[in-house]
C-alpha positions, 0 to 999 in steps of 0.5 A: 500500500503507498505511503506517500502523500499523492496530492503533491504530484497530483498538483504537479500533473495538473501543473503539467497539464495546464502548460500542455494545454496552453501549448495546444491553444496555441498550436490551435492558433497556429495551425488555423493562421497556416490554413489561412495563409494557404488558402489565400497563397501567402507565401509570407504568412506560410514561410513566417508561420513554420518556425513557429509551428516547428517550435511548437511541435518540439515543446508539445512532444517535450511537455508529453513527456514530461507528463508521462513522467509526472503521471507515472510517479503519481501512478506509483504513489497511488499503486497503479502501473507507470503507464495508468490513464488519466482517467484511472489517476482521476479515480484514485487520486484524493478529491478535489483532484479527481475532477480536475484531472478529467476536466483537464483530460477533456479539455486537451483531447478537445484541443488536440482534436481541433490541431488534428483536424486543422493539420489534416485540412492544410496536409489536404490544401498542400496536396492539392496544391501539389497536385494542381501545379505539378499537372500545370508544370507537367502540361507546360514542359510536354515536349510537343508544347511551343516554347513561349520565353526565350533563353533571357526569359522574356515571352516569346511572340508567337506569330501566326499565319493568317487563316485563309479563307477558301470559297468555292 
């Protein structure tokens, strides 16, 4: 049977938890700019938009971890397995914890739901954009399409035989 006091650890999985949402409000934030930006095609925005989203995923995966660490200690003050669910925390940890792990647990799958489905959205938007130009390059560079710029990359005037016209 634990010994130790698990309220402590269960405020600093709270802890935890509140910072990892705060990630996640903001990777929100970022992922709907980078949709906004990639439906307007503003290259600037998207270019601006990566670091940041970069920065972001890195932080997300570190605060994962670190919840993973601060719920397995819980997990071993209150008996259960290291890799224990929130949900199996919240029912073991003394109130007013219990609660506030679900709570917790429910904001951030929101959350994470809401990057997933935003991500899924601008992957779809980059694909179709990949899609678009590499069917516009390719009918552009067929071989049998007239050349239209010249080796300074000016356009090329294209001149044309009058069509005659036959009566008869």
């Amino acid at each position: 049977m634990p010994t130790t006091d698990p309220r402590p650890l269960a405020e600093q999985l709270l802890s935890q938890l509140t910072g990892e949402e705060e990630l996640l409000r903001q990777a929100r934030e970022c992922v709907m700019g980078l949709y906004a930006s990639l439906r307007k095609g503003d290259m600037p925005a998207i270019q601006a938009a990566l670091p940041r989203s970069d920065s972001l995923a890195a932080r997300l995966q570190a605060y994962a971890e670190q919840r993973e660490t601060a719920a397995a200690a819980l997990a071993a003050t209150l008996g259960l397995p290291p890799d224990a669910s929130l949900q199996q925390l919240a029912a073991a940890v003394p109130e007013p914890f219990g609660p506030r792990l679900l709570a917790a647990r429910s904001s951030l799958q929101a959350l994470g739901s809401q990057v997933h489905q935003f991500r899924a959205a601008n992957a779809n938007l980059i694909e179709r954009l990949r899609c678009f130009f590499s069917d516009v390059l390719s009918g552009l560079t067929a071989p049998d399409v007239p050349a239209r710029y010249g080796p300074t990359g000016n356009r090329l005037t294209v001149h044309t035989a009058p069509a005659t016209v036959v009566s008869g």
